[in-house]
C-alpha positions, 0 to 999 in steps of 0.5 A, a space after each residue: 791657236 784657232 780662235 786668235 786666228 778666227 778674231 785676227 780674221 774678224 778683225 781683218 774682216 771688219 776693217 775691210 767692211 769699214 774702209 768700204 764703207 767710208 769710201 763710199 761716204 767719201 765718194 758721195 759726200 766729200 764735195 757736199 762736205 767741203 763746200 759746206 764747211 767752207 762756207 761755213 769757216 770760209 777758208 778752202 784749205 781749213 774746209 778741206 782739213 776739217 772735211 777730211 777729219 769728218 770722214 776719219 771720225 766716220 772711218 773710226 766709227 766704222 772700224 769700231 763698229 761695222 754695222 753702225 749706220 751713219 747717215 748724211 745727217 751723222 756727216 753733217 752734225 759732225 761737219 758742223 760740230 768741227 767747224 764750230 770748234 775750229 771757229 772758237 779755237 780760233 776766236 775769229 776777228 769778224 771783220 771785213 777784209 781790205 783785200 777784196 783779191 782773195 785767191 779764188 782759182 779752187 771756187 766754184 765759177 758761181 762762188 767767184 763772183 763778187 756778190 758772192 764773196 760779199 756773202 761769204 763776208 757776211 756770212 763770217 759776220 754770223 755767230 756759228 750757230 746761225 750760219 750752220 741753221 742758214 746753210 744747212 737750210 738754204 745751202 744744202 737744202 734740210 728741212 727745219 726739223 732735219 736741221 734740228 736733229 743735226 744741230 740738236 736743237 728744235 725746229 722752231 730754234 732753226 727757224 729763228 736762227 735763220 730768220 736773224 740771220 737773213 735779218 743780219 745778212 740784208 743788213 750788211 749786205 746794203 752797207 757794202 753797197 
């Protein structure tokens, strides 16, 4: 009888040590989190979802496992790997949008202006990889090999994906002028 009390204990104890834990990645990371992965779906209530999903995965793995580190780039791998799956499930038309009176009271001030909504438009015109390169690179400020080791791929592969990426964003970006 002691020892199914001393487990139910540890199993007690486990779980707290993870919802701490996760509250703390949520504390510091959920803001970060959802404006990435909207950027990268561009939609703020799917960001939301998907960010929210991250951080039960992480509570998950938490539980599974309290000593397990998991660290911002674990957070955004995983951002990007939802977004990425949301994106292919939805098999997104990439088009323009006629209705340029998209709702954007819960955007940032910065993200409100028109040439920012002109980027989210061209940046939904990108194939996900080289969105997830450019904004983890651009956006959230990683370095070549840091997006590398996010999107498991090499440094010179990120480089390039963001180099076709600014090429095809330039390009559209004139045409909607």
């Amino acid at each position: 009888m002691t020892r199914i009390v001393e487990e139910a204990v540890e199993m007690v104890d486990a779980t707290a040590v993870a919802q701490a834990r996760a509250e703390a990645l949520v504390l510091e990371y959920q803001v970060k989190l959802a404006r990435y992965l909207r950027r990268m779906v561009g939609d703020s209530e799917v960001a939301l979802d998907l960010t929210q999903d991250v951080f039960l995965s992480a509570f998950r793995m938490l539980q599974a496992d309290p000593a397990r580190e998991l660290t911002a780039g674990w957070l955004y791998r995983a951002a990007t790997n939802s977004a990425i799956s949301f994106l292919r499930r939805k098999k997104i038309l990439r088009m323009l949008p006629l209705d340029r009176e998209v709702d954007r009271s819960a955007w940032r001030v910065d993200e409100r202006s028109a040439s920012s909504v002109d980027l989210q438009t061209a940046l939904a015109r990108l194939p996900s990889q080289q969105s997830a390169a450019l904004l983890l690179t651009s956006y959230v400020g990683y370095s070549s090999a840091e997006a590398a080791e996010i999107l498991g791929t090499t440094s010179d592969a990120i480089r390039q994906r963001v180099c076709r990426a600014m090429r095809v964003l330039r390009t559209v970006m004139r045409e909607e002028k």
